[in-house]
C-alpha positions in Angstrom: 45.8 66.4 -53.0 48.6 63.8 -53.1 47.5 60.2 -54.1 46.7 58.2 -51.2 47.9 54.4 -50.9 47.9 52.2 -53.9 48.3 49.2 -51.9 45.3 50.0 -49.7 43.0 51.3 -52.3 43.7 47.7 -54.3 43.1 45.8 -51.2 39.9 44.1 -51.4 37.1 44.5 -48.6 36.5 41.7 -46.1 33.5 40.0 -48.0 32.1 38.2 -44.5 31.7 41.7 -43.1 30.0 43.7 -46.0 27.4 40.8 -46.4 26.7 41.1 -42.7 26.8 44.9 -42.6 24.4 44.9 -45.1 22.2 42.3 -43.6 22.4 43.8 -40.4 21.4 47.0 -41.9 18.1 45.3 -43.7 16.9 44.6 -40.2 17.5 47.5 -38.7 14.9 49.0 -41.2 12.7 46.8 -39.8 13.0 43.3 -42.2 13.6 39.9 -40.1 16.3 38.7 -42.0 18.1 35.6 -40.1 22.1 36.3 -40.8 23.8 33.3 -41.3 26.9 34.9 -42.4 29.2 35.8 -39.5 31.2 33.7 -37.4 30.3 35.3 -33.5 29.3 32.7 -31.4 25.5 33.3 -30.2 27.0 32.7 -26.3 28.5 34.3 -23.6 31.8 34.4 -22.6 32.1 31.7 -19.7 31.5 33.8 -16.7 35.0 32.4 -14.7 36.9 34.1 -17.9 34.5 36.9 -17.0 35.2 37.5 -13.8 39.7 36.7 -13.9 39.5 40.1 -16.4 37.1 41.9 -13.4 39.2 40.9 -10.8 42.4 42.0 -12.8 40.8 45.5 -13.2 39.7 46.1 -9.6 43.6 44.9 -8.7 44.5 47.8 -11.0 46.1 45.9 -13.9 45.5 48.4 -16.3 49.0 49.1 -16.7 51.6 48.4 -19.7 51.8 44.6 -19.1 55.2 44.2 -18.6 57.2 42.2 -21.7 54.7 43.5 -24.5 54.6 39.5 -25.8 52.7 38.7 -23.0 52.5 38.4 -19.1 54.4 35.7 -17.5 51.2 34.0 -16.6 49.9 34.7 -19.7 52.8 32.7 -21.4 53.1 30.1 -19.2 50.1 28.8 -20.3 50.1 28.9 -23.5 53.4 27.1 -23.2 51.2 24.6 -20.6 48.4 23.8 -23.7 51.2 23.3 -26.0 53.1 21.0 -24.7 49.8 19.1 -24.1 48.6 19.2 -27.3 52.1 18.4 -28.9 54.9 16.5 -26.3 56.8 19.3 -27.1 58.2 21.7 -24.1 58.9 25.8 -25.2 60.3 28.9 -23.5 57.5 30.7 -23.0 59.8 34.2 -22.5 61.1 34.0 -26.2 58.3 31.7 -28.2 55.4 33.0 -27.5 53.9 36.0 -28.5 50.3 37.4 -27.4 47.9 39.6 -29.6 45.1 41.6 -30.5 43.1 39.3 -32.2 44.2 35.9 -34.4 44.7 38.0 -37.4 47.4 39.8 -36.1 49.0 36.8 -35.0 48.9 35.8 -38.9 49.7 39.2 -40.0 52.5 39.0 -37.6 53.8 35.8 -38.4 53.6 36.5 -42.4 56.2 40.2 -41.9 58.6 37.7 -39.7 59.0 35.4 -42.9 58.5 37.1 -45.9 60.8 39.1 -48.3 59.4 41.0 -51.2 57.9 38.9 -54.0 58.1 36.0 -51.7 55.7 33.0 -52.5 53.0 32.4 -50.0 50.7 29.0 -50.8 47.3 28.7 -48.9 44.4 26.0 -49.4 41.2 27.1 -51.2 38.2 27.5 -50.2 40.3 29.8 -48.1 39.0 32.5 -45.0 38.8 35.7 -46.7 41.6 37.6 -45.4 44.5 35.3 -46.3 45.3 36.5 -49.5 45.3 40.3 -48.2 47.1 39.8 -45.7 50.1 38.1 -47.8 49.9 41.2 -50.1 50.1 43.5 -47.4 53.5 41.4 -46.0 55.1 42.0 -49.5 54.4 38.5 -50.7 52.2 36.8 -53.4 49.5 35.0 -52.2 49.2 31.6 -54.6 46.0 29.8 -54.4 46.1 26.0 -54.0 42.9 25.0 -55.5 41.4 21.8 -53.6 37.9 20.8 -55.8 34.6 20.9 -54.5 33.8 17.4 -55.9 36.7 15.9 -53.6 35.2 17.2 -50.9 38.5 19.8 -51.0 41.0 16.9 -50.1 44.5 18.2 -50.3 47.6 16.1 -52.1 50.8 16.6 -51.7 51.3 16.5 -56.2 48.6 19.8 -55.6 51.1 21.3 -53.6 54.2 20.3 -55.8 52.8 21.7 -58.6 52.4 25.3 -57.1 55.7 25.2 -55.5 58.5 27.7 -57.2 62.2 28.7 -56.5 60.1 31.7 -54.7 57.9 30.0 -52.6 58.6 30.7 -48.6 55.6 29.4 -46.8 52.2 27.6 -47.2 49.1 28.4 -44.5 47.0 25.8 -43.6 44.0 26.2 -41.4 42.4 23.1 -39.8 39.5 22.7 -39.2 38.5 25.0 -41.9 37.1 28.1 -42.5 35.0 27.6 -44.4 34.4 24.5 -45.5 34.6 22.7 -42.2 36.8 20.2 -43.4 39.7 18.9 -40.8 43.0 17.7 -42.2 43.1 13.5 -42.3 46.2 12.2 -41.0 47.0 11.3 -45.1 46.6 15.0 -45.8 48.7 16.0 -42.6 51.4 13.2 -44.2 51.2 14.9 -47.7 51.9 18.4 -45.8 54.6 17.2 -44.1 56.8 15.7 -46.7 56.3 18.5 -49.0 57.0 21.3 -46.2 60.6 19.4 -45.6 61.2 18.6 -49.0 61.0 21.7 -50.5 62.1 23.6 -47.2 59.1 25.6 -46.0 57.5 27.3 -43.4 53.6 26.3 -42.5 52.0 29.0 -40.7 49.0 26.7 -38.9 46.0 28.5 -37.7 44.6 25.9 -35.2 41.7 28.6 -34.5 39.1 25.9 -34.1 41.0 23.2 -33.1 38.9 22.5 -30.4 35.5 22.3 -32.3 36.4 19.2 -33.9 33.7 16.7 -34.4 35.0 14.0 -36.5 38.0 12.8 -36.5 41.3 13.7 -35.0 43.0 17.5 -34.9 46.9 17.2 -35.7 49.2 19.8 -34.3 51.4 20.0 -37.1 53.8 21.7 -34.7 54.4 18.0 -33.1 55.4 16.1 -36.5 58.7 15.3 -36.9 61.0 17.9 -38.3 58.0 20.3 -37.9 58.4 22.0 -35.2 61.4 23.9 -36.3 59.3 25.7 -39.2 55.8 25.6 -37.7 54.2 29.2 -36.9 51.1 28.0 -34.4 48.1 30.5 -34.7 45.6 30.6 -32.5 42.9 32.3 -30.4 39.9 32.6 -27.7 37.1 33.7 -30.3 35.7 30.8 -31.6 36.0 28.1 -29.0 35.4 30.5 -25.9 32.8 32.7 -27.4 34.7 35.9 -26.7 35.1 37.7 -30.4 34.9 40.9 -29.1 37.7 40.5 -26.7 40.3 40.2 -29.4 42.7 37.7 -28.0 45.2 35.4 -29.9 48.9 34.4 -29.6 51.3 32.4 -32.0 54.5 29.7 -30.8 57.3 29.9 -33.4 60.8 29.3 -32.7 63.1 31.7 -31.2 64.0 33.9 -34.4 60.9 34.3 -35.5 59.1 35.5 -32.1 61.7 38.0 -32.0 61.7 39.3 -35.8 57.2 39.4 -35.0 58.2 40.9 -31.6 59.9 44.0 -33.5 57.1 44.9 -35.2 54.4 43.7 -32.7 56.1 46.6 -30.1 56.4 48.9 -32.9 52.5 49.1 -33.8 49.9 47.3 -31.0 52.6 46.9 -28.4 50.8 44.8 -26.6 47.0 42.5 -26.2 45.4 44.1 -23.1 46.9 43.1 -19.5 43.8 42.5 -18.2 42.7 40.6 -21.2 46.0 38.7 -21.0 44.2 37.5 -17.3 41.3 36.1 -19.2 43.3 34.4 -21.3 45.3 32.7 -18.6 41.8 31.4 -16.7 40.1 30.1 -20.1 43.5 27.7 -20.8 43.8 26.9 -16.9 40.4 27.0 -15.8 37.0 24.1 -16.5 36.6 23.6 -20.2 33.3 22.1 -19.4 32.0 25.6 -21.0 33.7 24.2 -24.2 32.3 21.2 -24.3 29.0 22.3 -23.7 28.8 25.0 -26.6 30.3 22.4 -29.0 27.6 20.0 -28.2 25.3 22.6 -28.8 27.0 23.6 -32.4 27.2 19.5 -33.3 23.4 19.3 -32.5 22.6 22.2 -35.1 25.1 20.5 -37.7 23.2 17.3 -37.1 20.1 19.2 -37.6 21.3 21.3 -40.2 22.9 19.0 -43.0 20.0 16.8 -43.4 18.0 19.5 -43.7 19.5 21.4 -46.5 19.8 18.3 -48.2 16.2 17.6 -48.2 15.6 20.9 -50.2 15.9 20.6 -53.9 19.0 22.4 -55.6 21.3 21.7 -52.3 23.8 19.5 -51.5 25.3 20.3 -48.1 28.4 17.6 -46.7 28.7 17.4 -43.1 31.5 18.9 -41.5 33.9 17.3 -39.3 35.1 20.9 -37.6 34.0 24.8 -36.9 30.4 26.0 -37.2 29.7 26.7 -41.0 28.2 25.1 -43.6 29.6 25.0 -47.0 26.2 24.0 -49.0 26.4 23.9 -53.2 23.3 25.2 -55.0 23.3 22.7 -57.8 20.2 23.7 -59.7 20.6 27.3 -60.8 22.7 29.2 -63.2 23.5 32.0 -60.4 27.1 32.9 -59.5 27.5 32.9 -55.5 27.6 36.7 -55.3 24.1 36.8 -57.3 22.2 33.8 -55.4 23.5 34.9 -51.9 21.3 38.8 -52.6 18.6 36.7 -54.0 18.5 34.7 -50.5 19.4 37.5 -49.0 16.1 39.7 -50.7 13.5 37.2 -51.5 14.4 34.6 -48.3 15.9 36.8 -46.0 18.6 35.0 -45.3 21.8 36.1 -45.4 25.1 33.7 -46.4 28.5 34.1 -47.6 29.2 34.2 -51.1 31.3 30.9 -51.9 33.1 33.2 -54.7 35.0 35.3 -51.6 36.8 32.2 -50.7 37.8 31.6 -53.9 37.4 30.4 -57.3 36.5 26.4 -55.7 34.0 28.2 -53.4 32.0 29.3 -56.3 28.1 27.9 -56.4 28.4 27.6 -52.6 27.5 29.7 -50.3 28.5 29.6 -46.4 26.1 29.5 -43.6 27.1 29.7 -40.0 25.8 27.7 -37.6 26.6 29.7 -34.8 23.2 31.2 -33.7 20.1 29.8 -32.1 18.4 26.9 -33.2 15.2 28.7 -33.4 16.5 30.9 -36.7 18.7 27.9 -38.0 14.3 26.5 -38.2 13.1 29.5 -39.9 15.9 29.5 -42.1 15.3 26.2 -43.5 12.2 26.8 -43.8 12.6 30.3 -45.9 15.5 28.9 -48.0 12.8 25.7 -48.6 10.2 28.5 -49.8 13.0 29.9 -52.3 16.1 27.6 -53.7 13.7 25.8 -55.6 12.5 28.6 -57.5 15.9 30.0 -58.3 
């Protein structure tokens, strides 16, 4: 048999998902293991978001949705929440595009820009499937290393030093995945210059943007001179508790949309029409669903960080954004990958590996706080049993 794709059989599996597969599987033999290292939101979808996607099903929208970017509905109010969130007003017919999920927003947004052997900067600790998904565009994914003992603050010299003759775009995301952290307006500043200075795109996933706890969320779409090289990502996942739908969009200028719109009608064609109604009543309809599960994820941060830090051999920050805890074991000789099967085995409790996010996620491990309260207790109390053993 012919050799199959080198590409493909180099590309590294998602780390989040094979920790929770395996996790997953461990209680389906029958263990109790608490898994703290996915990022689905332990609630339901709102039930008015619910019931637009019924409604557009029993009206028969089950059809090709028209424009494959999205339905004019659909558009208009992403257009709407952006112009909120930034003073700036968009065509929503040839700047906005709709997907399958926020990933293939990225991925989309990453084939618009990038040329072979292109440089791609992103920010580490950094979500798993950046770097993939830069390699898969043709480009080279260049780590920006931001230090665990700076509490990973970026600065625009750490940029600078990373930037080549090759370099096309950097991708930011804010609040973080999975560190938590959310950009400062000094970091936001440092971005800025160095994106117009050395003329380059920032593709800015804004995923959680509405989880923010402490401090302030900066479109970067609204700084000046930004909005001209800005590629907005985001989604319904995290904020609406709808994962499973798969629902994202992106707002780039003209010439981009259209070069992401070639290859968007070429492979997906389209997000779902009726999903593309569910969309249009989460950004239209009562956010008082939001508010309420982020109080709910602020109240297990607030429980969660002091508790960590009361067990010997952690040291967990608080987090300013998102649902996951980005905790350092700092009495053990274990790499990540090791003390995350030892949790895993002896505590049963299952994180991320701080290693998959990068070399400056390593003694770390990342625990979501997206579950019930009940097992965010229990796992305390197990990891209490066990870190200070290790």
């Amino acid at each position: 048999m012919k050799r199959l794709s080198d590409q493909l059989l180099a590309l590294p599996p998602s780390a989040t998902i094979a920790v929770s597969n395996k996790a997953k599987a461990l209680r389906a033999s029958g263990r109790d293991i608490i898994i703290l290292a996915g990022g689905d939101p332990n609630f339901d979808t709102p039930q008015h978001i619910q019931e637009a996607a019924f409604a557009a099903v029993r009206n028969g929208d089950t059809h090709y949705p028209g424009p494959t970017k999205a339905t004019h509905a659909s558009a208009e109010a992403i257009a709407a929440k952006y112009e909120r969130d930034t003073g700036l007003t968009i065509d929503p017919s040839s700047q906005v595009i709709i997907t399958p999920g926020g990933k293939w927003a990225l991925n989309l947004a990453l084939n618009a820009i990038v040329n072979p052997g292109d440089e791609v900067l992103y920010l580490e600790p950094v979500w798993v499937s950046y770097p993939p998904m830069i390699t898969l565009a043709g480009g080279v994914p260049v780590p920006v290393s931001l230090p665990s003992a700076t509490n990973f603050t970026l600065t625009a010299a750490m940029l600078r030093e990373k930037i080549t003759p090759r370099t096309k775009a950097i991708m930011v995301t804010s609040p973080n995945n999975p560190t938590g952290r959310v950009l400062t307006r000094a970091e936001i500043d440092d971005l800025v210059a160095v994106a117009i200075e050395a003329d380059l795109y920032v593709i800015y996933d804004e995923l959680y943007e509405q989880l923010v706890y402490d401090g302030e969320h900066y479109p970067l779409a609204a700084e000046p001179g930004m909005a001209e090289r800005t590629i907005t990502i985001n989604g319904l996942s995290k904020a609406y508790a709808m994962t499973g739908w798969r629902l994202g969009w992106m707002v780039a200028p003209p010439a981009i949309t259209q070069l992401a719109g070639k290859l968007h009608s070429q492979t997906v064609t389209s997000a779902s029409s009726f999903g593309m109604a569910a969309l249009t009543a989460a950004l239209n309809g009562d956010h008082a669903c939001v508010a309420e599960m982020k109080a709910s994820y602020q109240a297990r941060r607030d429980f969660m960080v002091p508790a960590l830090n009361a067990i010997d051999g952690i040291e967990c920050r608080s987090i300013e954004g998102a649902f996951y805890l980005f905790p350092r074991f700092t009495h053990t000789t274990l790499d990540s990958l090791t003390l995350a099967e030892r949790l895993l085995e002896e505590a049963e409790v299952a994180g991320t590996p701080g290693i998959a996010f990068g070399t400056s996620g390593e003694h770390h491990l990342r625990f979501s706080i997206a579950t019930a309260m009940v097992d965010l207790e229990k796992a305390v109390d197990r990891l209490a049993a066990v870190v200070p053993t290790l």
